[in-house]
Structure formats: C-alpha cells, structure tokens
N, C-alpha and C positions, 0 to 999 in steps of 0.2 A: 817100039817103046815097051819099056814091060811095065809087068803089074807094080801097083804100089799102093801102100799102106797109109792112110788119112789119121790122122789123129785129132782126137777132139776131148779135151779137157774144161771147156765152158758147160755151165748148165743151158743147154738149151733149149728153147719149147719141140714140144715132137715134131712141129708144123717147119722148124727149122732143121730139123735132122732131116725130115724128109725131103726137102730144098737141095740139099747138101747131096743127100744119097743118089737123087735122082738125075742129078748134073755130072757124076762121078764117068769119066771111061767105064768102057765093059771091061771088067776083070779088077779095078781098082774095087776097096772098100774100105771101111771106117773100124778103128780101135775105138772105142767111147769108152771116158773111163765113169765108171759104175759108183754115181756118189761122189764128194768133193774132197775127200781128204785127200790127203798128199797119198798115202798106198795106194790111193784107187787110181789116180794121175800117174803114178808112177808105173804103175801095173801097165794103162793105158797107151803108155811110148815106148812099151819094151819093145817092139817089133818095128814102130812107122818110121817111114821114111822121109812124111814132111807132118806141118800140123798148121791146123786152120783153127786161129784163136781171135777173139771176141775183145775179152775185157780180164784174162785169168793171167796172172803175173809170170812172166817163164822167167825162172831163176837158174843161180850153175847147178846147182843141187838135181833141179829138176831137167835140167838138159843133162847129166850125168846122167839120167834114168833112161834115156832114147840113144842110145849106142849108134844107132843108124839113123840118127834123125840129118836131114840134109836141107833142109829147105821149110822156114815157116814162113805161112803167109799170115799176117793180120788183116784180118776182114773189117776193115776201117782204115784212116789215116793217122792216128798219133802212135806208136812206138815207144812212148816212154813208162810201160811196164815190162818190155823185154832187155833183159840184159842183153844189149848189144854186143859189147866186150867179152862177153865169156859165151856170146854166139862167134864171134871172131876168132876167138882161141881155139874152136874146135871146129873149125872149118864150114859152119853152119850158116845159109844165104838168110836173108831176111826181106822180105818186101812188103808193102801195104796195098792199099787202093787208094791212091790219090784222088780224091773228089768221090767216093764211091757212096759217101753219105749225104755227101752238100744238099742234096733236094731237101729229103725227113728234115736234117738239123738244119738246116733255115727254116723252113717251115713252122717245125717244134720253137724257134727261137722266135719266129712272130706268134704261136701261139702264147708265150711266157712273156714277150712285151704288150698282148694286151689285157692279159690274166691279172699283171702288175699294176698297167694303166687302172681298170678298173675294181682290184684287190679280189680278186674272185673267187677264191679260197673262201674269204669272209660271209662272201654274200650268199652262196651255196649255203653255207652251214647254215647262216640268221636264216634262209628261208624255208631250210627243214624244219626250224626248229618252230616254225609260227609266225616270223617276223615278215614285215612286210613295208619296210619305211624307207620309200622312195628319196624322200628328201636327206637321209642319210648318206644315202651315196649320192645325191648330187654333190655334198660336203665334201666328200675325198674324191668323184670318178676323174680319171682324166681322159684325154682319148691323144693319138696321133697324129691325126690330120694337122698338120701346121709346123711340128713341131724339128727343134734339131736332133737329129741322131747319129750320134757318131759311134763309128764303126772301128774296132780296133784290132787288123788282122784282116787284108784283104786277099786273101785266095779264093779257094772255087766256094767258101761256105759264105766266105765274105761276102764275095760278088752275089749271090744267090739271093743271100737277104738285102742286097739292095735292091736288086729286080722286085721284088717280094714288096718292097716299099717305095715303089712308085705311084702308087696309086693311094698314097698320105699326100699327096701335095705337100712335101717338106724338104725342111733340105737335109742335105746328105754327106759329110764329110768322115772323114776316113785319116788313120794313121798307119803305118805298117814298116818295119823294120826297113823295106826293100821296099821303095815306093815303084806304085808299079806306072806302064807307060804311059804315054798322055795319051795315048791315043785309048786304052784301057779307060783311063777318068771320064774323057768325053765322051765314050760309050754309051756308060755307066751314068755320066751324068754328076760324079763325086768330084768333091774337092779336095785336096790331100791337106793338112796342118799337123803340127806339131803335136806330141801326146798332152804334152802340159796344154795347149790351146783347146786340143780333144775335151780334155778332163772337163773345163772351164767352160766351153761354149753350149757340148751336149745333153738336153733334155732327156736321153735316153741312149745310157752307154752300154754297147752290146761285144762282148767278146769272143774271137775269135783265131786265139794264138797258141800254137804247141806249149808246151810244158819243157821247158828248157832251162839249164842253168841262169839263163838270164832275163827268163821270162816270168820265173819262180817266185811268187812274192813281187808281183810287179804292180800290182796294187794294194800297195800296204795302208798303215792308218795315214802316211802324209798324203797318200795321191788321194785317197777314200776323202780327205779331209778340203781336196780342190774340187771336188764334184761342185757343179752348181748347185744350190740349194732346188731341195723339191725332185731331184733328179731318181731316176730310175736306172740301176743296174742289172742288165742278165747276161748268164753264163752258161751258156749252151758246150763252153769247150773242155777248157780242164780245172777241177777245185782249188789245186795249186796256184793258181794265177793271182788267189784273193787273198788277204788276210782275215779270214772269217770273225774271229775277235773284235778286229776293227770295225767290220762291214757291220757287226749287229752292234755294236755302239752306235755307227750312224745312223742306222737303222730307227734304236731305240729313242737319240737325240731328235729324230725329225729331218737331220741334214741330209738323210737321204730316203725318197720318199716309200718307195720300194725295191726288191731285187727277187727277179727272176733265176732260179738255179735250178744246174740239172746236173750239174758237178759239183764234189766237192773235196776237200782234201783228203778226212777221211771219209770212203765210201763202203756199206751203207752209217751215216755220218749221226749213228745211236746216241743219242742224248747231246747233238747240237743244242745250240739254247737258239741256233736258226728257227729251227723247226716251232718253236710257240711264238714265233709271232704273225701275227696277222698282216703286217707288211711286205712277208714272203709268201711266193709260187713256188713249190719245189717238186721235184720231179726227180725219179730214181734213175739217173743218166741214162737217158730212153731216147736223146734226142735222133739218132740215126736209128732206133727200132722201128720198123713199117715192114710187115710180111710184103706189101709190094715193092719194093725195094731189093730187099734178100737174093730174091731170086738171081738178078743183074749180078750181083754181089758176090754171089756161090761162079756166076757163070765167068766173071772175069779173075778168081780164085784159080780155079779148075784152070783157065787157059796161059795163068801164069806158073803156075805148076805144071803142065806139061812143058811147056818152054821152056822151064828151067832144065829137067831132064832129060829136055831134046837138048839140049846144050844153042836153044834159041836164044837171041834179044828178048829181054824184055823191057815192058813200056819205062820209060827212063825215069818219071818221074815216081814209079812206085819201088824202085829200087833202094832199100834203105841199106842193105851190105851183100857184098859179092865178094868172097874172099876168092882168091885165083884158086884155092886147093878145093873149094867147094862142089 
C-alpha cells in the first residue's frame, strides 16, 4: 500500500490532531488547512487523497479544489452536509461510522433530558447571582423516574439511550420509519407506536433521525402542537428536524415545558430568540464530542481508509457511496 495524504479542513482541538496523527500508517500524513476560509481549505486538498471530516460542509466547488481526492471518511454518522451527487460525479467513495458516536450522544442526550427536567441553565445563573429559593424550583423541577418517553429514531443512538433509561423505572416507547425486530423490542424492553400516538403519549420526546428529505421539518408547528401538555423536547440529532419558530412559540405559550438542543438549523444559531429563554438547555452540537471516544473513532477511520485503497470490503453499514470507478 503506499503513502497517502489525509486532509483535514474542521477546526480541531490539538488534542484531536494528535489522535488523528498518531493513528495514521508510517509514511501517511495530514494537509491541515491553516484557518477557515475557503483559500486555506482549498490550499489544504490540493494534494490529498482522502479527507477526514467532522462537521465542515464539502461542497462541488470544494471537491474541485482536491483533484486526487478519492475517498472521504465522516468521523460520525449523518452525511447530509456532503454533497453526495457531486462526490458521485467525480468518482469520490464516501463512508461514515455507523454507531461510532451512539455512547457520548446518548449519554449528552440524558444529560439534556435532565438539565430540561430540572431547567438548569436557570438555576446555575440564580445561584451565582445570590439566589438561593428552594421552593422555586420545587414550582417548576421535574424528574424521570416514572415517566413516558418516547424515543423517535431507533438505531444504535436510539437503542443506547434506552439502555441509559432503564434505571427511571418508566416506560419506554419508540417510533422509527423501519420498525425494528421484535426480538430487538423485547431486548430493549420498547414498545413500538405510531408517531401521532408517540407525540401524544410522551412526557419526554427525544430525537433521534437523519436529516432527510422527509424527515426535514418533521416536527413542525402541527406536530409541536400534539405534544402532550407540559412535555419536554431534546434534540441531540440534527436542527433540521424542528421548526424552531414554532418550538419557541410552544415554548413561550407553556404547551411545551422545555427543550433540550444540541442542533440546530442554523448552526452557530446567533440570535435565535431559542437562546433567552429559560426553558431551553442548549449545547453547541457537542453531543458525540468526548476525547474518549475520538480515539475509537480516528482508529476505525484509519482502517476504513486503508480498506478502501486496498481495494478491501468495507463495514457495510458505514458505506454511504462506492462509485465502481472509485
């Protein structure tokens, strides 16, 4: 196998470059491009051969700029910031990590369902500030244990966070385009129902679904408007999925008590009218950031990027395009 050129156009902490550099074959190494603007990005894929990308949009403009680029990995699973189509047209493979974050973003996503339950944004700030009135939050806290939470989107992040909530004594129902098998349910311990029954029944609806023409706007102001009263929304997946307009209307009316966000439509989402209220947890889409984690992450990278230029298999599920000329 010969040498090959890694490209990296995310800003990333140094603690992740070095993750990355130290995983790398002998003889391979990294372009980093110098700064965010599109010259420095562009500078950055004059030479590589594949590129290991985060959260930074590849467009055709910018796949014009890597002449030799053959093979990107996304170091996560969602896919819908690379032009797929105009990786297709120029014979460039594309694959992700299936499940390669599900631990952090479940994890991050029960941290954000009980930040919500008990509005913790709020109470931090009141108790810098001096404050100290217990009986105030008995007025708003809420807690888990008992409660219904429906899950919308059950793959590996899905299934994680229900493990993650077994130990609420609650119950547990679930929707998902492709229901999955019974023997999956009973594992699991989930019930499967309808998304309108989801909306309706769930004390605490957690998202969990790609970003997809059809998934786009999939909770708009009518669905936002079936939540059960008092209900709690988080979004650990993609911004897209919400109508944020609507959600901070329900927000603001009461009919929904709070929401948990770590996505948003736009991202960073400067001068949301999300962001002043006290009924939102928000988080700068960090849900799968954990340096423990990374590491796994860079190593299953690295071994599909060899595979590819060995002309190996690789894992089926993280294959998102394989053109024949690739």
């Amino acid at each position: 196998m010969g040498d090959h050129i890694v490209g990296i156009i995310d800003s990333f902490h140094s603690k992740s470059i070095d993750a990355i550099a130290s995983r790398l074959p002998s003889g391979w190494r990294l372009s980093i491009a110098e700064g965010t603007s599109e010259a420095a990005r562009h500078d950055a894929l004059r030479d590589v051969d594949a590129l290991y990308v985060m959260a930074s949009p590849i467009s055709a403009p910018l796949l014009d700029a890597a002449p030799r680029l053959r093979f990107i990995q996304k170091l996560g699973a969602g896919v819908d910031r690379i032009d797929v189509h105009a990786c297709l047209e120029r014979g460039i493979a594309v694959a992700r990590l299936q499940a390669g974050n599900a631990i952090p973003v479940a994890e991050h996503t029960l941290l954000l369902m009980l930040a919500a339950c008990r509005r913790l944004p709020l109470l931090d700030r009141e108790t810098r500030a001096g404050g100290w009135d217990k009986e105030e939050a008995r007025g708003f806290g809420r807690q888990i244990h008992g409660k219904t939470v429906g899950i919308v989107g059950l793959g590996a992040i899905g299934q994680t966070v229900v493990r993650l909530l077994k130990g609420f004594a609650g119950d547990i129902c679930y929707y998902d385009p492709r229901r999955a098998d019974a023997s999956v349910e009973s594992a699991l311990g989930v019930r499967y129902v309808s998304l309108d029954a989801l909306v309706e029944q769930a004390d605490i609806l957690s998202l969990h679904l790609p970003l997809t023409n059809t998934t786009a706007n999939l909770f708009d102001a009518s669905r936002l408007s079936a939540m059960k009263p008092g209900s709690i929304l988080v979004n650990c997946a993609r911004g897209g999925l919400v109508d944020e307009a609507a959600l901070h209307d329900a927000l603001v009316s009461g009919r929904i008590f709070a929401a948990g966000l770590d996505a948003f439509a736009k991202e960073p989402p400067v001068g949301s009218p999300l962001l002043g209220l006290d009924q939102t947890v928000v988080t700068p889409h960090t849900a799968g950031a954990t340096l423990d984690n990374f590491g796994s992450v860079v190593e299953r990278a690295v071994r599909n990027t060899e595979g590819f230029f060995a002309g190996a298999e690789l894992p089926e599920n993280d294959i998102v395009l394989l053109p024949p000329h690739a």
